[in-house]
N, C-alpha and C positions, 0 to 999 in steps of 0.2 A: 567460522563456518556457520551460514544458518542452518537453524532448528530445523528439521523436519515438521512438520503439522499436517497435518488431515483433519477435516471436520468435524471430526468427533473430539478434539482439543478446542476449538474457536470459542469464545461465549457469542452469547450473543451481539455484543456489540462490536467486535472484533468481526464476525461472521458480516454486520448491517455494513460497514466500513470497506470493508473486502467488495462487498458487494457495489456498494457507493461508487470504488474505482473503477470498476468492472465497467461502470454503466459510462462512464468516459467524465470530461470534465473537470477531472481533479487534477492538484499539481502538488507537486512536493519541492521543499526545498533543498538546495545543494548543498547539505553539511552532515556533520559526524551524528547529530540527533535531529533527522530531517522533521519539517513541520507539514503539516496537511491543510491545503484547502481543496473545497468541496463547493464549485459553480461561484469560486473567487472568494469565498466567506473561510474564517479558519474554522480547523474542526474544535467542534469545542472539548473532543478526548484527545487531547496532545497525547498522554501516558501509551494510550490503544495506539497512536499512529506510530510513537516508536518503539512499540513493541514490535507490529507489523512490519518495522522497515530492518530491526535486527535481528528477526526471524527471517527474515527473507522470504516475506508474502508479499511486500510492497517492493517497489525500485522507480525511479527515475528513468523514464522514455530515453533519454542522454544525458549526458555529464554536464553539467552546468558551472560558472562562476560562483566562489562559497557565496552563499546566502541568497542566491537566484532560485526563483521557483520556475520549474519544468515542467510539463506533462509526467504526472505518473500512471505507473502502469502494474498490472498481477504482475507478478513471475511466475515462472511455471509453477514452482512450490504452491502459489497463491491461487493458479488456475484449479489445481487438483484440488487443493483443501476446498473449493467450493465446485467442484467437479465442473468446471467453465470447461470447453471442448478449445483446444490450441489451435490457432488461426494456420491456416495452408500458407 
């Protein structure tokens, strides 16, 4: 089950990351410790991105081939901890 978190738990680079996704562009990979790229470059905090993705701040747009990178995207956990407003 992911962590709950709220913004008052992020650091800061956890919080830069969150936000990084937020702005579109990133992908994540389809596997058990997904990887992050950020406008096709990998993130250079691997540890931050799976933290985010087993907390459930990060997720995959869709389910992908193992080791295919996708669109990633907030989940709602991920919207709130950075108070993003949920798309209609």
């Amino acid at each position: 089950m992911p962590h709950e978190s709220n913004d008052s738990d992020l650091n800061h680079r956890e919080r830069a990351t969150l936000q990084a996704v937020a702005a579109g562009g990133a992908e994540i990979t389809a596997s058990c410790e997904p990887d992050l790229f950020l406008d096709g470059l990998a993130c250079c905090d691997q540890a931050t991105a799976h933290r985010l993705a087993r907390r459930g701040l990060i997720a995959p747009a869709f389910e992908g081939k193992p080791g295919q990178r996708v669109p990633a995207v907030l989940t709602e956990a991920g919207r709130a901890a950075l108070s993003v407003p949920v798309a209609a």
